[in-house]
MDTraj code that builds the backbone (N, CA, C; nanometers):
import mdtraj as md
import numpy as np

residues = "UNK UNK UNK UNK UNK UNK UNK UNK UNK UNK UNK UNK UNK UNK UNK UNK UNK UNK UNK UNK UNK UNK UNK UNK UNK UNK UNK UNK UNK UNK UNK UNK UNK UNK UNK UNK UNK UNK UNK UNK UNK UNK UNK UNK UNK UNK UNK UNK UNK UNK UNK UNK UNK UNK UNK UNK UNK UNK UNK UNK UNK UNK UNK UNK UNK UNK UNK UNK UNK UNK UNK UNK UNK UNK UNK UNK UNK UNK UNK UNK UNK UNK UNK UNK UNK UNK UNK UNK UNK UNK UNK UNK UNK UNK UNK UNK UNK UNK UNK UNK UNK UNK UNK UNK UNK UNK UNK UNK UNK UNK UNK UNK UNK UNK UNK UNK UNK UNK UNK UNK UNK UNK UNK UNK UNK UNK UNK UNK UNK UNK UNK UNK UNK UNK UNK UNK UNK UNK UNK UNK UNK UNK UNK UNK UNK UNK UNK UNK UNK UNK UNK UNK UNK UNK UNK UNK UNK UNK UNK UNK UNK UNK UNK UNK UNK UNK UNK UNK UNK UNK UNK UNK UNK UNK UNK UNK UNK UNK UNK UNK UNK UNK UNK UNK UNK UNK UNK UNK UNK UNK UNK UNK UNK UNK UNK UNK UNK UNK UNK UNK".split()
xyz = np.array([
    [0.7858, -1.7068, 0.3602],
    [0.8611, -1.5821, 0.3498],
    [0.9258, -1.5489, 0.4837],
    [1.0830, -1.5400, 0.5098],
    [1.1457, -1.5045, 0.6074],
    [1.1393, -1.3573, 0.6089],
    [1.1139, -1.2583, 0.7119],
    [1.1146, -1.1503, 0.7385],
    [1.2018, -1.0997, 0.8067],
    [1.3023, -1.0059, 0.8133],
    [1.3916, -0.9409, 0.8631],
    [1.3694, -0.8330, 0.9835],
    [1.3946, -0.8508, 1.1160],
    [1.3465, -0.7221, 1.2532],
    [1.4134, -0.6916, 1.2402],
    [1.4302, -0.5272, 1.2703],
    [1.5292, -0.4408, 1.3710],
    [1.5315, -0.4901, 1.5181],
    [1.6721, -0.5090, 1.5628],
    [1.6588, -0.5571, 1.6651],
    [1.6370, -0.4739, 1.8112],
    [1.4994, -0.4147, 1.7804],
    [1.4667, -0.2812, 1.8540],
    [1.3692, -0.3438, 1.9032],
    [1.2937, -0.3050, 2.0229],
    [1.1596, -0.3444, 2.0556],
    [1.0312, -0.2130, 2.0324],
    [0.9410, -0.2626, 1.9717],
    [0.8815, -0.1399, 1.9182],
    [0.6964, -0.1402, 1.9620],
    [0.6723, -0.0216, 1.9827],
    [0.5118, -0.0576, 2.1143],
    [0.4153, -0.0976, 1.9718],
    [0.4216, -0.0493, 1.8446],
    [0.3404, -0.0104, 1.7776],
    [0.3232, -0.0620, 1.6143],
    [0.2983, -0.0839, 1.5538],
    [0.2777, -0.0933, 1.4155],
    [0.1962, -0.0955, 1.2959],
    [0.2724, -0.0572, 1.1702],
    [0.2204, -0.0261, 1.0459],
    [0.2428, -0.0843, 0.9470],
    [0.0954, -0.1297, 0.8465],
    [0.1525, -0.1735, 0.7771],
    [0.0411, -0.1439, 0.6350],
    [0.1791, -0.1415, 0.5211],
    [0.0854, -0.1048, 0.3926],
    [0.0138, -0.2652, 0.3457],
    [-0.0500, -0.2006, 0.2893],
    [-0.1728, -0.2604, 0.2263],
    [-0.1062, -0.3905, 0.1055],
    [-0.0768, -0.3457, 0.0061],
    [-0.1019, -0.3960, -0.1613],
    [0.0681, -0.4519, -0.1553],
    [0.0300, -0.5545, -0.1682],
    [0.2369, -0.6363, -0.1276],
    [0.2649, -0.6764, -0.0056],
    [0.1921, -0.5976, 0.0650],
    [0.2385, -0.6410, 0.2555],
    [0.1328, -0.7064, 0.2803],
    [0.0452, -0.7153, 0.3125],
    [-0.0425, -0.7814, 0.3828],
    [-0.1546, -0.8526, 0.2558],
    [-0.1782, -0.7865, 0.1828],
    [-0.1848, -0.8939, 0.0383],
    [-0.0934, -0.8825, -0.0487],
    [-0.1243, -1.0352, -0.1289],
    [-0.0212, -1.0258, -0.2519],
    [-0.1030, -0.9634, -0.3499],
    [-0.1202, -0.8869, -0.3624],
    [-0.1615, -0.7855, -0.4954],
    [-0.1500, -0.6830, -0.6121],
    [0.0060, -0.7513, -0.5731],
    [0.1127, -0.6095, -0.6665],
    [0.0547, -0.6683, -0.7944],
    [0.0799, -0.7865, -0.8436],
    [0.0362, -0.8420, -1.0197],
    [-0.0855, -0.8454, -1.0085],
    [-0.1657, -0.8373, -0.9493],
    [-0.3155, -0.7716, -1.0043],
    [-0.3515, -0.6353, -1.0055],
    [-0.2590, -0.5543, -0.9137],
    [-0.2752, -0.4186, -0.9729],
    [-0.1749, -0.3965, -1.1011],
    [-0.0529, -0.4742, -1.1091],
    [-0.0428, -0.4365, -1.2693],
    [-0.1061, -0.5039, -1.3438],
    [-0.1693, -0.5910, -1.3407],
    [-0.2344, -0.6457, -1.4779],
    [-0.3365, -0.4904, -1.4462],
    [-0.4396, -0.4860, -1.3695],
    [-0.5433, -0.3739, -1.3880],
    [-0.4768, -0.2318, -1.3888],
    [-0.3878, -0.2003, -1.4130],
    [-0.2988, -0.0829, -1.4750],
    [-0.2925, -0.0776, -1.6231],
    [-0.1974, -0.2470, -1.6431],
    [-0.2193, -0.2531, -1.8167],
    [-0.3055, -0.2393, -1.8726],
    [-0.4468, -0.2894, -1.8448],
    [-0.5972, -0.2829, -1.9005],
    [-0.6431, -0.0966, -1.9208],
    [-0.5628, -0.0415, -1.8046],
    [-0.5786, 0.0931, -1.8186],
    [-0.5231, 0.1432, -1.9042],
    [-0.3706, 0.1685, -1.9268],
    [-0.2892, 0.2204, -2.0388],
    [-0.3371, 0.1532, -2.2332],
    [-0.3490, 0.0549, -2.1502],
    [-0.4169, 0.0153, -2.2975],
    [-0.5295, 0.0764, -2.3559],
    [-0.6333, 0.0864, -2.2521],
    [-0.7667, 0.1490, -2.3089],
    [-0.7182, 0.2804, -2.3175],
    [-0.6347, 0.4103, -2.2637],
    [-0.6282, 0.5415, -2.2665],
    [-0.5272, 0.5921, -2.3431],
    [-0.3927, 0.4715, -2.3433],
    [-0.2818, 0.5252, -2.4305],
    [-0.3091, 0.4161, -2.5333],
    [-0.3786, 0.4104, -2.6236],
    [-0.3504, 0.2487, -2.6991],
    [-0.2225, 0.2634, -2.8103],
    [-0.1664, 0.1308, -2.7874],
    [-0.0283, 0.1451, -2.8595],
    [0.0771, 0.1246, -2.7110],
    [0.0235, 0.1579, -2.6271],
    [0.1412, 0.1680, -2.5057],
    [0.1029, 0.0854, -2.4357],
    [0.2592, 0.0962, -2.3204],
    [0.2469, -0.0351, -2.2220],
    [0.2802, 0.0088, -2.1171],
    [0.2358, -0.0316, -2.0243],
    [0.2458, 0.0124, -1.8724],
    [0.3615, -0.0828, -1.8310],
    [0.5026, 0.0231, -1.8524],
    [0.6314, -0.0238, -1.7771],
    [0.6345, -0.0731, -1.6526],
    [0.6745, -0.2208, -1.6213],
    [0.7003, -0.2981, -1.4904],
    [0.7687, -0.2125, -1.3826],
    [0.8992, -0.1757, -1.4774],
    [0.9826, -0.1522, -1.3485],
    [0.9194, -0.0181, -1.3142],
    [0.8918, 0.0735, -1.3786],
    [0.7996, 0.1951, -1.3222],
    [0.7175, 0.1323, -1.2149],
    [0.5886, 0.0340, -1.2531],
    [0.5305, -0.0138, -1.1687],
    [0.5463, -0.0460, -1.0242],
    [0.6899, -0.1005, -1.0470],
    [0.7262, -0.1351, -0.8573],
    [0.7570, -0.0057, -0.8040],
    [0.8291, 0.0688, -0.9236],
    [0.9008, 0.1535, -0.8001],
    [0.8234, 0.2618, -0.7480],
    [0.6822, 0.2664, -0.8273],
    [0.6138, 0.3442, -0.7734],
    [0.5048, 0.3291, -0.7011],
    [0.5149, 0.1820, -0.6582],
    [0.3922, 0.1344, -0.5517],
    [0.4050, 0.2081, -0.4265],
    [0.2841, 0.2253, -0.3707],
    [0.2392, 0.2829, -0.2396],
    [0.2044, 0.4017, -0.3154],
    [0.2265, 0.4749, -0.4055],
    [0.2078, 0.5861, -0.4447],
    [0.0272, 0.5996, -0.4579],
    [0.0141, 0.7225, -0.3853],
    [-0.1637, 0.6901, -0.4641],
    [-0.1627, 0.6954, -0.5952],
    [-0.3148, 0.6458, -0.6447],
    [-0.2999, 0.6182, -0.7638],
    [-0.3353, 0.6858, -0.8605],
    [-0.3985, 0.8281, -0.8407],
    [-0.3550, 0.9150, -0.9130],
    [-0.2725, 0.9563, -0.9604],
    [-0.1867, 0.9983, -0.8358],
    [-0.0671, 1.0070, -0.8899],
    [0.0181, 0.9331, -1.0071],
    [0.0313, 0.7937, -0.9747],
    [0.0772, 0.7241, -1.0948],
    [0.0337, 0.7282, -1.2093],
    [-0.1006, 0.7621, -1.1815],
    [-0.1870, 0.7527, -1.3454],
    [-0.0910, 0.8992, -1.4228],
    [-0.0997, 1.0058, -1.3071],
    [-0.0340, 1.1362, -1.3569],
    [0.1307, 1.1188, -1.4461],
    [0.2289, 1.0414, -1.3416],
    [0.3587, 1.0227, -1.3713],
    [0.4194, 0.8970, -1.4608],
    [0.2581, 0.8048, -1.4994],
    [0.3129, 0.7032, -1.6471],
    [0.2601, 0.7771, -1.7464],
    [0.1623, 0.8458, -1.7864],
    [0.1015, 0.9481, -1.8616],
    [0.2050, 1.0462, -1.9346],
    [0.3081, 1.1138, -1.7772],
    [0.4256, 1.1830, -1.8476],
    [0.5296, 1.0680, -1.9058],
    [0.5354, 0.9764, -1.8353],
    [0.6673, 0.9019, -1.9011],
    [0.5843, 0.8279, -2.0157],
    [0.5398, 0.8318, -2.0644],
    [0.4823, 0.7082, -2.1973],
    [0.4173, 0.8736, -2.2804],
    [0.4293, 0.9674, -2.2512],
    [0.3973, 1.1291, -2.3407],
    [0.2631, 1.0611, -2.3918],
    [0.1383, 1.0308, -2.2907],
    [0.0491, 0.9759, -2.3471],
    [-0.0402, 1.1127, -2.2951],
    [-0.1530, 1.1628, -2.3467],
    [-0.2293, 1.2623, -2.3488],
    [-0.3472, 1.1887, -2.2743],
    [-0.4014, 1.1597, -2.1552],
    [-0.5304, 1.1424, -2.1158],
    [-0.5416, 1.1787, -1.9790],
    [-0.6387, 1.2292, -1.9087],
    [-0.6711, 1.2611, -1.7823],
    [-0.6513, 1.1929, -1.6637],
    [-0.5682, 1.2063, -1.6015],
    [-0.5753, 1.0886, -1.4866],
    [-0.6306, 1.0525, -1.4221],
    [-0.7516, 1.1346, -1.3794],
    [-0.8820, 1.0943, -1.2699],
    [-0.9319, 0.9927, -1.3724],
    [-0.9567, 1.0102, -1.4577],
    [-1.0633, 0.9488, -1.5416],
    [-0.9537, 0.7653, -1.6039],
    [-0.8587, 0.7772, -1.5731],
    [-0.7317, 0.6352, -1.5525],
    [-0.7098, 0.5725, -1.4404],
    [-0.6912, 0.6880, -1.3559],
    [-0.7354, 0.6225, -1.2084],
    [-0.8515, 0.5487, -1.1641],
    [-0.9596, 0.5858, -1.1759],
    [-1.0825, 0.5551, -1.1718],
    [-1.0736, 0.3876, -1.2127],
    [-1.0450, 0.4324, -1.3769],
    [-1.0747, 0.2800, -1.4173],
    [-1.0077, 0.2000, -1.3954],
    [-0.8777, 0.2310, -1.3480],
    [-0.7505, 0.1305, -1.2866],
    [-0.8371, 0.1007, -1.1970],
    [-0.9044, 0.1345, -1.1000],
    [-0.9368, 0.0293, -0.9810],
    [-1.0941, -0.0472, -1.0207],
    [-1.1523, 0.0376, -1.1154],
    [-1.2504, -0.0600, -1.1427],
    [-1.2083, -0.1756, -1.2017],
    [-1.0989, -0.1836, -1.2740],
    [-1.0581, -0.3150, -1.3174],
    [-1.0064, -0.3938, -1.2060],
    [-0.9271, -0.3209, -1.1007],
    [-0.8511, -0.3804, -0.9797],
    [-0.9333, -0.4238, -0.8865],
    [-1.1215, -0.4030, -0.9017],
    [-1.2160, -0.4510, -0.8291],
    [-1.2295, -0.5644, -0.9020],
    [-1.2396, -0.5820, -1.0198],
    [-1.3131, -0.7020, -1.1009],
    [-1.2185, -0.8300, -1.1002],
    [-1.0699, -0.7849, -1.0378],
    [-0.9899, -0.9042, -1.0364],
    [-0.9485, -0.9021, -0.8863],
    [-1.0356, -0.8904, -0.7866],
    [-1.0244, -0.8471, -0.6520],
    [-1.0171, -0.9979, -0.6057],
    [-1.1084, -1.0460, -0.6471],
    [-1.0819, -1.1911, -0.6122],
    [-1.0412, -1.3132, -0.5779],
    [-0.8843, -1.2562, -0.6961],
    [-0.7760, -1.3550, -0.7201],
    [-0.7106, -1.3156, -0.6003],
    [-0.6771, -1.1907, -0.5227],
    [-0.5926, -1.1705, -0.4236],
    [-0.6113, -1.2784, -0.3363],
    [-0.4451, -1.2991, -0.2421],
    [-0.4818, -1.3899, -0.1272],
    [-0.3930, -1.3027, -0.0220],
    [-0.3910, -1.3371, 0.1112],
    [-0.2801, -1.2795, 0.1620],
    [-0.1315, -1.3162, 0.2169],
    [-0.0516, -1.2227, 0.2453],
    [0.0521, -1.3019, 0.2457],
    [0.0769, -1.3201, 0.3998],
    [0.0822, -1.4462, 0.4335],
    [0.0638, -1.5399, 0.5649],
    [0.1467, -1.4590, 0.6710],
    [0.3087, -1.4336, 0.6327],
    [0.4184, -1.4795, 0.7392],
    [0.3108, -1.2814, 0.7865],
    [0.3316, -1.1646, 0.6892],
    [0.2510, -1.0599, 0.7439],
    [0.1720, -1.0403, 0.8308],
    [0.0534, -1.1678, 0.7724],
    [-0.1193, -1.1065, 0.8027],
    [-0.0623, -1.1839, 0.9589],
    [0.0224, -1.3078, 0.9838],
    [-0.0225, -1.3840, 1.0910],
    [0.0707, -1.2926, 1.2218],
    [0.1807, -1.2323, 1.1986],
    [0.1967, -1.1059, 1.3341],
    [0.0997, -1.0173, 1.3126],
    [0.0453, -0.9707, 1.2379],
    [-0.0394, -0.8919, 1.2691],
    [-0.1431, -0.8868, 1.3283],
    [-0.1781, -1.0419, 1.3324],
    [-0.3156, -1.1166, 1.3718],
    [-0.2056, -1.1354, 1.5461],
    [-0.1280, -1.1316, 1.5161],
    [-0.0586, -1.1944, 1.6755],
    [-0.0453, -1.0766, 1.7461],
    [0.0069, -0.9408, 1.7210],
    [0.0001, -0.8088, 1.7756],
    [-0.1273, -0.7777, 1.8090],
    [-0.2633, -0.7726, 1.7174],
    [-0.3558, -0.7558, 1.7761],
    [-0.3984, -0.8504, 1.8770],
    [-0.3877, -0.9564, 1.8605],
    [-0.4431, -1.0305, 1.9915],
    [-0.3832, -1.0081, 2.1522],
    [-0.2219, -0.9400, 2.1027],
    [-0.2138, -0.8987, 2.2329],
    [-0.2269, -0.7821, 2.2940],
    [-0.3184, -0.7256, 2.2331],
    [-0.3610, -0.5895, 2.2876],
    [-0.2755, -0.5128, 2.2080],
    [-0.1612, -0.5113, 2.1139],
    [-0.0453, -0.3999, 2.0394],
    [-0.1534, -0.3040, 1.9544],
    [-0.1198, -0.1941, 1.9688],
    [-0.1625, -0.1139, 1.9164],
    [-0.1275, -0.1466, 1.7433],
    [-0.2162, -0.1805, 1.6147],
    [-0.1987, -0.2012, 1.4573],
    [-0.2591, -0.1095, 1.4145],
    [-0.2315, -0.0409, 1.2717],
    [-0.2804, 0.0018, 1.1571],
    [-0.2508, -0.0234, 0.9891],
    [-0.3441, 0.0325, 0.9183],
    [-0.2555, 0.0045, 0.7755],
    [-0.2728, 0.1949, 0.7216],
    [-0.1720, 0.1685, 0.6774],
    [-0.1771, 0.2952, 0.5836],
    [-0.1020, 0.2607, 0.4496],
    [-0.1869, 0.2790, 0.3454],
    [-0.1939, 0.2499, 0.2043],
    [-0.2306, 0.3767, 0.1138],
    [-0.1749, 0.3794, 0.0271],
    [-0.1537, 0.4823, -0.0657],
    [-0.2832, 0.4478, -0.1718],
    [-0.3627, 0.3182, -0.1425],
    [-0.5055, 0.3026, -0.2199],
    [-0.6356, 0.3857, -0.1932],
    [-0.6853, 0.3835, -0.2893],
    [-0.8218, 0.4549, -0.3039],
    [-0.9064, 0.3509, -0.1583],
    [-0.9934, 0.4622, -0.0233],
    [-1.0473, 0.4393, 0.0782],
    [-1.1098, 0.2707, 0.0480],
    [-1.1920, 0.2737, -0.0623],
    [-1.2876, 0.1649, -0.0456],
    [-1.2109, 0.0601, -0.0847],
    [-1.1320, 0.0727, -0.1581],
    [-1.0316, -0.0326, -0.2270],
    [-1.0060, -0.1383, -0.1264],
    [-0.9101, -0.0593, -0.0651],
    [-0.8464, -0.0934, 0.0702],
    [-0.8969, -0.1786, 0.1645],
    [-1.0247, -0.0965, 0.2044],
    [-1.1153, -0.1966, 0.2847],
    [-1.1430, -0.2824, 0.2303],
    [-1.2048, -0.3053, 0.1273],
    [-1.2317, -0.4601, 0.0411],
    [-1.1479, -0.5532, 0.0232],
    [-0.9777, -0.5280, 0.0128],
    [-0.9018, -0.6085, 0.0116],
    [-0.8882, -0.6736, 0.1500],
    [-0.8810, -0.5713, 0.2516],
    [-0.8768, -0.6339, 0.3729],
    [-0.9269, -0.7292, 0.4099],
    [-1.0858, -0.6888, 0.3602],
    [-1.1973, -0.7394, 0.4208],
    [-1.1660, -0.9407, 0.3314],
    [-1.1494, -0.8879, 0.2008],
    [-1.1381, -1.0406, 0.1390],
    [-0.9935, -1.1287, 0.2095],
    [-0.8902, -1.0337, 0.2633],
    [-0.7929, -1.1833, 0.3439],
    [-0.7869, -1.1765, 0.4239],
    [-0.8852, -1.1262, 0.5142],
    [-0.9545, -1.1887, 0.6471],
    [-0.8936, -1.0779, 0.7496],
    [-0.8636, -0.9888, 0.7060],
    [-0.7995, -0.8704, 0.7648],
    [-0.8613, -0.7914, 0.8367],
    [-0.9974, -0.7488, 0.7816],
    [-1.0955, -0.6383, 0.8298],
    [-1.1044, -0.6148, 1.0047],
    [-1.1325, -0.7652, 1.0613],
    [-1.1416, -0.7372, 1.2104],
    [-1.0173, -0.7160, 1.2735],
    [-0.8566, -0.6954, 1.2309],
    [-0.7804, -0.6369, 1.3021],
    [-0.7990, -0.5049, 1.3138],
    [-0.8105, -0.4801, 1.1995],
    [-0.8212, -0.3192, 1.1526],
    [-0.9075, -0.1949, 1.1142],
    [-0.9664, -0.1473, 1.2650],
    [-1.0737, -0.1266, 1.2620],
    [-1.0863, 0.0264, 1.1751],
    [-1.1808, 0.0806, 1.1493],
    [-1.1458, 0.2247, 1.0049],
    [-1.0914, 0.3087, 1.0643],
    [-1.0774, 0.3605, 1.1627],
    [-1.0245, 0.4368, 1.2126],
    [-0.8426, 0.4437, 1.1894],
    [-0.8491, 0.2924, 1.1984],
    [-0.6691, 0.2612, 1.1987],
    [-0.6615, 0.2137, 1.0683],
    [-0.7530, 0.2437, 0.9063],
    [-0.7417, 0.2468, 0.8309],
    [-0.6576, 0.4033, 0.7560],
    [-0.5449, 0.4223, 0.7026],
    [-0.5231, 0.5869, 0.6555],
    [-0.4689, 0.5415, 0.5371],
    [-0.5351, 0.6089, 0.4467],
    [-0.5243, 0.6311, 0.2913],
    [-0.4942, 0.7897, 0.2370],
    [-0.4099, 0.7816, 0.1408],
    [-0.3809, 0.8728, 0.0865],
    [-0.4799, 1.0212, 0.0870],
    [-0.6204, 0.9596, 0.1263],
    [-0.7310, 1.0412, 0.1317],
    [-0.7656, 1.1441, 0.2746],
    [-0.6624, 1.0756, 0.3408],
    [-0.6682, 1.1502, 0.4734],
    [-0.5450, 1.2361, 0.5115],
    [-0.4934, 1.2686, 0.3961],
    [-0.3588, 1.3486, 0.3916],
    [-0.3576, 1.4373, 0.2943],
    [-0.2676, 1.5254, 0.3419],
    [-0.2299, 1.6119, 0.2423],
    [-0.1324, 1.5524, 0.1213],
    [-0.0182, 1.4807, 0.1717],
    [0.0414, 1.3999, 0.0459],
    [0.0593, 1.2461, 0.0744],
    [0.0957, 1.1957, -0.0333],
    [0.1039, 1.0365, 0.0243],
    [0.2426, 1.0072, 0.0159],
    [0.3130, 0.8821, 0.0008],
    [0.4123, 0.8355, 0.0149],
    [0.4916, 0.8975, -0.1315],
    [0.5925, 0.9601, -0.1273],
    [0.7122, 0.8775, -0.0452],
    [0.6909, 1.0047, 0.1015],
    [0.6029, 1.0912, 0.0991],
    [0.6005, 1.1815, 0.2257],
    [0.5414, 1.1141, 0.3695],
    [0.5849, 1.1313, 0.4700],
    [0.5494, 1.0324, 0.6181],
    [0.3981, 1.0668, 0.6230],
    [0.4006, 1.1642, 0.5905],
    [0.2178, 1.1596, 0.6618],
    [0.1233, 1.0834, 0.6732],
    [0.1223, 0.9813, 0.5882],
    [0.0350, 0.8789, 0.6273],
    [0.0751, 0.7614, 0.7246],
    [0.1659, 0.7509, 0.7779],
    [0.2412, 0.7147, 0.8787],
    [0.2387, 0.8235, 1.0340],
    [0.3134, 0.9283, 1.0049],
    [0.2750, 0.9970, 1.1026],
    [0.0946, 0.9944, 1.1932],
    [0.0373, 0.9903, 1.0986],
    [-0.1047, 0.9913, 1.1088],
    [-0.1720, 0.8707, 1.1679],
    [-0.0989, 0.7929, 1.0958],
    [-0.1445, 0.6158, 1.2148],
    [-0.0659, 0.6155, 1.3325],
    [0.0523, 0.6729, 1.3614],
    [0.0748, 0.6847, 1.5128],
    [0.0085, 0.7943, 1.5915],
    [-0.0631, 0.8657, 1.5682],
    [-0.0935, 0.9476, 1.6244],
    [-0.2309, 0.9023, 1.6511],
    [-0.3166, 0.8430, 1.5452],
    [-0.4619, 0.7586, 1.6296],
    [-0.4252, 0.6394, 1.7039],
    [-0.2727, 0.5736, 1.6717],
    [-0.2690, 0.4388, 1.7744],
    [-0.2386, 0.5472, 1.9633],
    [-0.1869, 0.6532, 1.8798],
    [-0.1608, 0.7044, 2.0601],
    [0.0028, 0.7127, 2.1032],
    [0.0892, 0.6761, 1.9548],
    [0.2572, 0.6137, 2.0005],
    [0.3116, 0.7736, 1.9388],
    [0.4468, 0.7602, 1.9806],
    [0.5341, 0.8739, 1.8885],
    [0.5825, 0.7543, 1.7988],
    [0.6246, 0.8380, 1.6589],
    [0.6597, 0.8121, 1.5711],
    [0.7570, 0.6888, 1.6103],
    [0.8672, 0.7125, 1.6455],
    [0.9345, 0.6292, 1.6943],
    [0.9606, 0.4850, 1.7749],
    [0.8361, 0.4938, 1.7918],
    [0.7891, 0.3528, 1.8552],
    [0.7046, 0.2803, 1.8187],
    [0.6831, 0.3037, 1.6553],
    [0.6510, 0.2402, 1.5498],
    [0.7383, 0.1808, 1.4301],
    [0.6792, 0.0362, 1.3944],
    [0.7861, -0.0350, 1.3328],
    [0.7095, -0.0541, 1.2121],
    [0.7477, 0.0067, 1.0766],
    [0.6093, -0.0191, 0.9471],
    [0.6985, -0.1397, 0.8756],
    [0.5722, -0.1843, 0.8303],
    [0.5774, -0.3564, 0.7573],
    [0.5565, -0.2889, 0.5986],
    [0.6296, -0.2892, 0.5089],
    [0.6544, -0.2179, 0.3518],
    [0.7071, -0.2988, 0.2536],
    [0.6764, -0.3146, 0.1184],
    [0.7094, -0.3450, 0.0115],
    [0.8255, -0.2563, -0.0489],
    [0.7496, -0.1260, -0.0966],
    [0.8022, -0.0578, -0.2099],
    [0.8324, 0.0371, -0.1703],
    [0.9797, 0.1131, -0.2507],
    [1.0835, 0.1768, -0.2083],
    [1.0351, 0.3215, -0.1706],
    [0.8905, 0.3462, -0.2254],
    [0.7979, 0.5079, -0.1584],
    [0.7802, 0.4969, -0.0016],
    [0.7568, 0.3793, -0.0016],
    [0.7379, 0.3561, 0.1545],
    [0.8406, 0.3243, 0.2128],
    [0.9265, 0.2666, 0.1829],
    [1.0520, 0.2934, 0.2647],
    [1.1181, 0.4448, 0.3062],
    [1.0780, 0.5179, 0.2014],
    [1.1030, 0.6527, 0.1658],
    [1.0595, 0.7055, 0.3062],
    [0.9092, 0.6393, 0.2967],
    [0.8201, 0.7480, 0.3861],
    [0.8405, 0.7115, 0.5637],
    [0.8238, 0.5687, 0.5582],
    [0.9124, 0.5416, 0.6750],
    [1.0237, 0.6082, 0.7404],
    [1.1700, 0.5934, 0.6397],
    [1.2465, 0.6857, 0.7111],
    [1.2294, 0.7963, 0.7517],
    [1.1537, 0.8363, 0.6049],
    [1.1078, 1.0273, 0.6801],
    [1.0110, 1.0624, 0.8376],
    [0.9754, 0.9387, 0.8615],
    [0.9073, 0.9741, 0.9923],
    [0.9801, 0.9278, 1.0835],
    [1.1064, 0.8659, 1.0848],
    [1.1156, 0.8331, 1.1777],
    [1.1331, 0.6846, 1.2935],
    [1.0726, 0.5998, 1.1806],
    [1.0131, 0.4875, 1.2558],
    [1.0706, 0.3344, 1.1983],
    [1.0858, 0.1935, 1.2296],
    [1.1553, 0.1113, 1.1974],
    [1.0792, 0.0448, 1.1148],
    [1.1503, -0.0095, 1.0425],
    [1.1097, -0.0691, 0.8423],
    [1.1469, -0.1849, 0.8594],
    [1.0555, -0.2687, 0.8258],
    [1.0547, -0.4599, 0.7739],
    [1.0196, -0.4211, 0.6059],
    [1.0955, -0.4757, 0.5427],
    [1.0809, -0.4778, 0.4113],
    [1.0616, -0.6262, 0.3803],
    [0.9198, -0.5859, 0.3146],
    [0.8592, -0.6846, 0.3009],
    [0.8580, -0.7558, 0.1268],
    [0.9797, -0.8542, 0.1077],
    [0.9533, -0.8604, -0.0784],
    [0.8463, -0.9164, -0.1155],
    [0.8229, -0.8123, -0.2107],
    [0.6687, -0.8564, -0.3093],
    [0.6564, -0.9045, -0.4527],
    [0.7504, -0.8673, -0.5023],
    [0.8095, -0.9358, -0.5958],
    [0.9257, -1.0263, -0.6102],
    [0.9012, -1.1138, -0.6902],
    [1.0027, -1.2173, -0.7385],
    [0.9952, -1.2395, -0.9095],
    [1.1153, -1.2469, -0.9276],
    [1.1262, -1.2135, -1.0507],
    [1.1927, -1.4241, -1.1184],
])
top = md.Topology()
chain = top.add_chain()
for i, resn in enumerate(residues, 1):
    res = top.add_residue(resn, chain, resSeq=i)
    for name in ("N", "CA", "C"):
        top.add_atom(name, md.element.get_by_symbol(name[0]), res)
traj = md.Trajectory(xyz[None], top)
């Protein structure tokens, strides 16, 4: 995978979780479908919804396919099981190289890294932890939707990892998949590698 810089020099960086640093977008939709199926049965958990609403926490999504499919069920209780299924196929994830290996190269030179992911806390860490991620990223420079008031497409979870690396906004460069996080990127401020996660 060729990756695209701004040709800026930047002290600092971010990067989401689910597409960026693993490939895990088609195992969180397969463990989405398993969800809509068991709560809306008869329905299908729309693809293109799917991308465009990655990074989103996942409540949220459970909330906004619920309205678009006019399916009647609780979203905590969809959310939930979306990731218990997204644990049971945790496995299959691998990561994606050209990502994990600057990131592995920034930390070694002392660069200040984080991830901020719109996944449920433990999720997150477990994925890390399975593509060999965990020792860049120590919890602290872990920020999830859980440590904010809103998640993507709003900066705050961005804002929030420059502010424990110690940088202004601006001298952070986030590593992103999906178009919430691009969203949220611009809104803070800071330079975007778009990272494709899908191929069609």
């Amino acid at each position: 995978m060729q990756l695209e810089f701004p040709d800026v020099e930047y002290e600092a960086f971010i990067f989401d979780c689910d597409g960026t640093l693993a490939d895990s977008m088609p195992v969180h939709y397969h463990a989405w479908c398993r969800a809509i199926e068991k709560f809306a049965p008869g329905k299908t958990m729309p693809q293109e919804l799917f991308y465009h609403l990655g990074g989103m926490p996942t409540r949220r999504v459970a909330e906004i396919v619920g309205l678009e499919l006019e399916a009647n069920y609780d979203p905590d209780e969809v959310a939930e099981y979306k990731e218990r299924e997204y644990l049971n196929l945790l496995h299959t994830v691998r990561p994606i190289e050209s990502v994990l290996s600057f990131a592995r190269s920034m930390h070694a030179q002392g660069r200040p890294v984080s991830v901020a992911s719109g996944g449920m806390p433990h999720v997150v860490r477990l994925t890390l932890e399975l593509i060999g991620a965990k020792e860049i990223f120590p919890d602290d420079m872990i920020i999830t939707a859980a440590d904010v008031a809103e998640g993507k497409p709003a900066p705050d979870m961005f804002l929030l990892a420059a502010k424990r690396m110690g940088v202004e906004p601006s001298a952070c460069l986030v590593f992103e998949d999906g178009e919430m996080g691009f969203r949220a990127a611009i809104a803070a401020g800071m330079g975007l590698v778009k990272v494709p996660s899908r191929v069609d």
